[in-house]
C-alpha positions as CSV (number, residue, x, y, z in Angstrom):
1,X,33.8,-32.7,-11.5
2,X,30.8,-31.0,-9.8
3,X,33.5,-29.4,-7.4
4,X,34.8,-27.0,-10.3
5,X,31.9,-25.7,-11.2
6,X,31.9,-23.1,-8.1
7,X,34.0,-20.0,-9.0
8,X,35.7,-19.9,-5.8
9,X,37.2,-23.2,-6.5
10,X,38.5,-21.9,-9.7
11,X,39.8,-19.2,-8.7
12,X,41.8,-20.3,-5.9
13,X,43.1,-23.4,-8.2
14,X,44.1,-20.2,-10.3
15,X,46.0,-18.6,-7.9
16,X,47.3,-21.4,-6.5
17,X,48.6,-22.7,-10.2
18,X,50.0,-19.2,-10.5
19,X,52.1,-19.6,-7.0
20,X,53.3,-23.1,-8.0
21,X,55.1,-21.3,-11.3
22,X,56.2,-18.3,-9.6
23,X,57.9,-20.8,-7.1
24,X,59.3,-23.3,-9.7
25,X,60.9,-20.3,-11.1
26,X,62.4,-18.9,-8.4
27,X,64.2,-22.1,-8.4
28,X,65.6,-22.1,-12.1
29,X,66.7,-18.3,-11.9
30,X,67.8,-18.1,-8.4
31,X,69.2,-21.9,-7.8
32,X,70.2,-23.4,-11.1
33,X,71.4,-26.6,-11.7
34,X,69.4,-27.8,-8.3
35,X,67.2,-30.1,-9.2
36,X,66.3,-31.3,-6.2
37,X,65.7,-27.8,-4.3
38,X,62.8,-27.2,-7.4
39,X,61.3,-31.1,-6.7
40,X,61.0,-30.1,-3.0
41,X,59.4,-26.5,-3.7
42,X,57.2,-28.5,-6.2
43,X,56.5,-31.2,-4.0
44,X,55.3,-29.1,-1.2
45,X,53.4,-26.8,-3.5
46,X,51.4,-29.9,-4.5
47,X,51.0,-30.7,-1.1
48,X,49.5,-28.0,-0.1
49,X,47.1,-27.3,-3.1
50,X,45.8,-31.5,-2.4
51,X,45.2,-31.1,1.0
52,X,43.4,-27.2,0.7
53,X,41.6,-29.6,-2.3
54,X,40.3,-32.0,0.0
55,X,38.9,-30.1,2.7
56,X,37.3,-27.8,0.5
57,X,35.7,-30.6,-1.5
58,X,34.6,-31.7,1.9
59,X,33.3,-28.1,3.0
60,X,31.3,-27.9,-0.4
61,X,29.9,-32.0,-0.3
62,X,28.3,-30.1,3.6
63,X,26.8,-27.6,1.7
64,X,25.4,-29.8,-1.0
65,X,23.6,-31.9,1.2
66,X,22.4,-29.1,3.3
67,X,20.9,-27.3,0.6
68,X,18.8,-31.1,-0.6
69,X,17.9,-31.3,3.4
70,X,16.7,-28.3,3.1
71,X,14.7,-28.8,-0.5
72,X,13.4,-32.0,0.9
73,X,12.0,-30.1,3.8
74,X,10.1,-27.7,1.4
75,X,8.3,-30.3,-0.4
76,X,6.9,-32.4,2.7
77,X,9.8,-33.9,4.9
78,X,9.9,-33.7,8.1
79,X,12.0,-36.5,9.7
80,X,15.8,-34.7,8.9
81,X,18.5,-34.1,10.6
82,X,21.1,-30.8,10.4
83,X,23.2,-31.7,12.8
84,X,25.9,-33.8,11.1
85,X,27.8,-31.0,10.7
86,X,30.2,-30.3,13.5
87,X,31.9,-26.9,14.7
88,X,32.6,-23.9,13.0
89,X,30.5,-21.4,10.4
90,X,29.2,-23.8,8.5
91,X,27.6,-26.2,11.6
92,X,26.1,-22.0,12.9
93,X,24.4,-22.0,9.0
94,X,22.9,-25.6,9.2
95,X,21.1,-24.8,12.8
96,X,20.4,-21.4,11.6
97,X,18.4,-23.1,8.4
98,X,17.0,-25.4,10.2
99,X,15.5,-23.1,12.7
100,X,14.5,-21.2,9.9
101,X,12.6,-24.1,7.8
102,X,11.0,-25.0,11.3
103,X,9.6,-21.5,11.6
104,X,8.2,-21.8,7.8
105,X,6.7,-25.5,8.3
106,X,5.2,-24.7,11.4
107,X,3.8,-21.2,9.3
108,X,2.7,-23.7,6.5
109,X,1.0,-25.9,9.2
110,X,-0.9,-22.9,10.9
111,X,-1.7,-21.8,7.6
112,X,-3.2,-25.2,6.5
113,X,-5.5,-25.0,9.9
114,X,-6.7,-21.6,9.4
115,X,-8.4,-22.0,5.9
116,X,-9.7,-25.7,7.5
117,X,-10.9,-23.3,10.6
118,X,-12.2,-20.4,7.5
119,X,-13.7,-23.8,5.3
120,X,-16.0,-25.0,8.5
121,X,-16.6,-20.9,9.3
122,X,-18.0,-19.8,6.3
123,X,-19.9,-23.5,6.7
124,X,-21.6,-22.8,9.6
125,X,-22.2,-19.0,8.8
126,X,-24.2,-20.0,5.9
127,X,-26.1,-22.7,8.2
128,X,-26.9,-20.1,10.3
129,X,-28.3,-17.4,7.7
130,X,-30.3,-19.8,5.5
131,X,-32.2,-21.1,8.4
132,X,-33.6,-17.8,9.2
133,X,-33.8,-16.7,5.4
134,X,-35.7,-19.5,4.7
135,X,-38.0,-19.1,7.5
136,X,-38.6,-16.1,6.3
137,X,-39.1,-16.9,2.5
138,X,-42.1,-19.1,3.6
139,X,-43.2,-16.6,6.0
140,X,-43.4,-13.8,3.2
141,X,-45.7,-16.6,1.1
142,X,-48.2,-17.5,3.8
143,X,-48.3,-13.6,4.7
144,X,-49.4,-12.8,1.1
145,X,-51.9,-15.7,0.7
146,X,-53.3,-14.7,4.7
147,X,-56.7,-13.1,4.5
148,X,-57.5,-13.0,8.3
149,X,-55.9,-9.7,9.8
150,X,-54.9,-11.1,13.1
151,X,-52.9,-14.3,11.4
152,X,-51.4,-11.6,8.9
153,X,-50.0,-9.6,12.3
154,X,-48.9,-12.8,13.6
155,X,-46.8,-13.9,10.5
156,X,-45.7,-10.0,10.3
157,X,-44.2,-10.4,14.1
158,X,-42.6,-13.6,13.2
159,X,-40.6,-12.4,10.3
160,X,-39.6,-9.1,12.1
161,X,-38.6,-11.0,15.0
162,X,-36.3,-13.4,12.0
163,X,-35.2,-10.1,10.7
164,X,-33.8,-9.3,14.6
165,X,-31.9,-12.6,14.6
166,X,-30.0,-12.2,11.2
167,X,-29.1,-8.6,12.0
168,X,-27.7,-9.6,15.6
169,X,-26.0,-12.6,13.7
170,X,-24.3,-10.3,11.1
171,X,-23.4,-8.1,14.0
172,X,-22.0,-10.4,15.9
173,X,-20.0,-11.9,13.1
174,X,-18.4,-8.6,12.2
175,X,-18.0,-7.9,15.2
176,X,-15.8,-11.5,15.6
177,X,-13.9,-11.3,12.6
178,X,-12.5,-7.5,14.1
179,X,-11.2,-8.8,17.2
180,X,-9.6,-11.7,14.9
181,X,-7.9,-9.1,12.1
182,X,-6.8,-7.3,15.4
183,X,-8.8,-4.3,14.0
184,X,-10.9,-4.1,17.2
185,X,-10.3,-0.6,18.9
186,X,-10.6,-0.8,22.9
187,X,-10.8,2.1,24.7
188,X,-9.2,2.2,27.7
189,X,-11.0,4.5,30.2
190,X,-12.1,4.0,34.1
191,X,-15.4,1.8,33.2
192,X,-17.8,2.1,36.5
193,X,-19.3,-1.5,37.0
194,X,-22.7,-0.4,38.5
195,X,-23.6,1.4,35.1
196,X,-22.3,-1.5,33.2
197,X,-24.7,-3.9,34.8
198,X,-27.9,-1.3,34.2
199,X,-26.6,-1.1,30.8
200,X,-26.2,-4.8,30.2
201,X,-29.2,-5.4,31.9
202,X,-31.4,-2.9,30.7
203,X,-32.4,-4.9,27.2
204,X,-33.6,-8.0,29.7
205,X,-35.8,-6.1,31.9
206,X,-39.2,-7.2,29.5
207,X,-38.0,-10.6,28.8
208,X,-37.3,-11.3,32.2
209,X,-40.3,-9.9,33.5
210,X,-42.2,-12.0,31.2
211,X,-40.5,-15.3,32.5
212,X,-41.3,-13.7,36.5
213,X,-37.5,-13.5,37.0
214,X,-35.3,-11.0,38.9
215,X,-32.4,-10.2,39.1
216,X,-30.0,-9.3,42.8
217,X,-26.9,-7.5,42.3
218,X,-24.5,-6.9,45.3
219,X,-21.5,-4.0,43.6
220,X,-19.3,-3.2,45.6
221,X,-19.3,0.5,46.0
222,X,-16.8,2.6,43.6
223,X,-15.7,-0.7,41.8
224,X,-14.8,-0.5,38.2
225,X,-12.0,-1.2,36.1
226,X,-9.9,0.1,33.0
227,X,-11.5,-1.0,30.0
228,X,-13.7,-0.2,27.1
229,X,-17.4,0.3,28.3
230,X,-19.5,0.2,24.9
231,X,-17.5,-3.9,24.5
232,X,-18.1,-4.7,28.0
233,X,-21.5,-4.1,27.7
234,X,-22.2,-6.5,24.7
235,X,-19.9,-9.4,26.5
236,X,-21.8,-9.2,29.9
237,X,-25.0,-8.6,28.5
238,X,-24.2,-12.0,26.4
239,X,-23.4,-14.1,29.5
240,X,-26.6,-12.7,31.2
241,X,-29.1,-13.3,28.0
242,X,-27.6,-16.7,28.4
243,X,-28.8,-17.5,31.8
244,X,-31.8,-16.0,31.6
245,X,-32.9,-18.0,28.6
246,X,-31.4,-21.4,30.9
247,X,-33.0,-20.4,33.9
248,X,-36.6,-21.2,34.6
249,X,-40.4,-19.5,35.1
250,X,-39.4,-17.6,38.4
251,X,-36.0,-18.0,38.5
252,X,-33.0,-15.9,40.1
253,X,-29.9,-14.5,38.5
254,X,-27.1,-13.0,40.7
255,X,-24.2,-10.5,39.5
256,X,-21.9,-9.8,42.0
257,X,-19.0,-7.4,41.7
258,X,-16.1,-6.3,43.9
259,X,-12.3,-5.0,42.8
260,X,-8.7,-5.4,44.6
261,X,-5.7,-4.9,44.3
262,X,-5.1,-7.6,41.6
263,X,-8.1,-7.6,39.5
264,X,-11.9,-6.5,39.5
265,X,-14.4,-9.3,39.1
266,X,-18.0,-10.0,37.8
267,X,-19.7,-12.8,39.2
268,X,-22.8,-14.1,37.3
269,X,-24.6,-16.9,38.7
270,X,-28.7,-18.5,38.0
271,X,-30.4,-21.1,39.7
272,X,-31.3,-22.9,36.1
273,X,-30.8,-26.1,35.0
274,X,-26.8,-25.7,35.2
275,X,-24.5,-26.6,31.9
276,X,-23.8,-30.4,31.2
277,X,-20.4,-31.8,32.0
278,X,-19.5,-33.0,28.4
279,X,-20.5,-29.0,27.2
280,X,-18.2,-26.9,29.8
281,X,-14.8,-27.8,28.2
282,X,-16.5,-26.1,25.0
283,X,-19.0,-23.7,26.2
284,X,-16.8,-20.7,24.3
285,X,-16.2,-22.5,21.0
286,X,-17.7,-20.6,18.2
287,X,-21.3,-22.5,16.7
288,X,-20.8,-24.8,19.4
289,X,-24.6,-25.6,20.6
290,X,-24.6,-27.6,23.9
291,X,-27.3,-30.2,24.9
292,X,-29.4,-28.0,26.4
293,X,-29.6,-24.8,23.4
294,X,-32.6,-23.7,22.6
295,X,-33.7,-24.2,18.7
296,X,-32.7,-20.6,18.5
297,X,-29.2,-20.5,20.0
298,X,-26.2,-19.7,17.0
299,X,-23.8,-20.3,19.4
300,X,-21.7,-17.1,19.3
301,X,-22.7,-14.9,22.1
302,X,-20.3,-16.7,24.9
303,X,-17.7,-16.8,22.2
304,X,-17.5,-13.1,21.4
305,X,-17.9,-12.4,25.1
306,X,-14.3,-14.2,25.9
307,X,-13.0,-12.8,23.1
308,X,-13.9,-9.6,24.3
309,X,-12.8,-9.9,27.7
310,X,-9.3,-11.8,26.6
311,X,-9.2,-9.0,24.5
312,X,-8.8,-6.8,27.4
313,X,-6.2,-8.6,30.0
314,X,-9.0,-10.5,31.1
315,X,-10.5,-14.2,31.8
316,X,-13.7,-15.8,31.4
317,X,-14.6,-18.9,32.9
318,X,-17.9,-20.9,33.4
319,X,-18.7,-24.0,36.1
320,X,-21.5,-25.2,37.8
321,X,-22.8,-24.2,41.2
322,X,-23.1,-26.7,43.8
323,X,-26.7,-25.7,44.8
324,X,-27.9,-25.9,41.1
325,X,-27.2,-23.4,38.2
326,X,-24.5,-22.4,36.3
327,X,-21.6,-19.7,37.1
328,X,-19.8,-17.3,34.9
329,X,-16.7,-15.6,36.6
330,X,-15.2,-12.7,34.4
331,X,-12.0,-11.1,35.6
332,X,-10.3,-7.9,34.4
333,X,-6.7,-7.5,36.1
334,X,-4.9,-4.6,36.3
335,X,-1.3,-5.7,34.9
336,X,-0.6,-8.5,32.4
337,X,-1.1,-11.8,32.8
């Protein structure tokens, strides 16, 4: 029987053999000649040795189909149940294991989606990269066959202006891929919010003069917030590259800040063309390129930016404004939430 194959059953059937003789010959020394004395002391010697039998076979036949639950449950299944076991130790180990197998399929699970999520990552990082490098390649050929000095200035602005695009796409990849491994360091000093915006704002000021836009701030004097100022920067001056490139010949971007007791807040509004419905529920997903990207958007610069401001205690949201445009609200509180 599989039963006797566990040591603790043979060693209790051992001691409990041993009791049964010491018993039967307590009767022959001490009460001789009583035969029926030595059936009884037998009889209930047997009787108990049966009965421990039984209900250790049953104990064991629990344990036997816990441990095949619990195999099945490795190799695929998930449809089981642990709970045919009923009070005592042995029904705290089965919801114990189970809780436990849970916590190692739903690992397994996560697992599965993060090398999917790596798979269509390194996918579109390679998209990304070869279109530039490409661009380039052919750019390198036509500069070397140019003969014409101004067409061989032209091609040389073109590729240096490629060369800007990969290096803020590696850079903004790296810097990604920190905040993920959690190896991101945030400093957390008393940020003043009108140097932010002149910093954020600063690597605009030609673009945006070029496209006759301005930009109106209203800061709220003294606001600010505890934070990291150099990650701020890169996040804000994201959301505000963003509108500028969505907002028309002559257009208007507002930033707005002000601070309370609960949180300090940066308003960032344009009177552009606004974001399309079906784009605002993924507006922060990474590579994601709404209708109305240009041919040069990656689709990373809002992502990092939430990432950034999640990263810390904060909250980024985009809608649309009522009187045209789109509106970017980012929040840093001042407890957890």
């Amino acid at each position: 029987m599989s039963l006797f194959r566990n040591q603790e059953i043979r060693n209790q059937m051992a001691v409990s053999l041993f009791i049964l003789i010491i018993a039967g010959s307590i009767d022959v020394f001490f009460f001789p000649g009583s035969r029926s004395g030595m059936a009884y002391t037998f009889l209930c010697c047997l009787a108990m040795g049966l009965s421990w039998l039984i209900f250790t076979k049953k104990r064991y036949r629990n344990l036997k189909k816990l441990a095949a639950d619990a195999d099945r449950m490795l190799h695929g299944e998930r449809n089981l149940n642990f709970t045919s076991c009923q009070e005592g130790e042995l029904a705290i180990l089965a919801n114990e294991v189970e809780k436990l197998l849970w916590r190692l399929t739903e690992q397994s699970d996560n697992l599965q989606k993060e090398k999917r999520y790596l798979s269509d990552s390194l996918a579109d990082i390679s998209h990304q990269l070869r279109t530039p490098l490409t661009s380039l390649q052919l750019l390198l050929t036509r500069l070397l066959e140019a003969q014409d000095e101004g067409e061989k200035r032209r091609l040389a602005y073109e590729g240096a202006r490629l060369l800007e695009r990969v290096d803020w796409l590696v850079d903004a990849l790296l810097k990604i891929s920190k905040i993920d491994a959690g190896t991101a360091v945030f400093a957390k000093e008393r940020v003043d919010a009108e140097a932010l915006v002149d910093k954020a704002l600063n690597p605009l000021g030609i673009p945006m003069e070029l496209r006759e836009q301005r930009a109106l701030r209203e800061v709220e004097a003294g606001a600010g917030f505890t934070g990291d100022a150099a990650w701020t920067v890169e996040a804000l001056g994201n959301i505000l590259k963003n509108c500028m490139e969505h907002t028309g010949q002559g257009g208007t971007l507002w930033i707005r800040v002000l601070e309370n007791h609960l949180y300090t807040e940066f308003q960032i509004e344009d009177n552009g063309e606004g974001i399309d419905p079906e784009d605002l529920p993924h507006l922060f997903e990474r590579f994601y390129k709404g209708k109305n990207a240009s041919d040069s958007s990656v689709g990373i610069g809002l992502a990092l930016s939430r990432m950034i401001v999640c990263a810390q205690n904060g909250t980024l949201k985009a809608e649309n404004r009522d009187e045209g445009g789109a509106r970017f609200t980012m929040r840093f509180y001042k407890g957890v939430v």
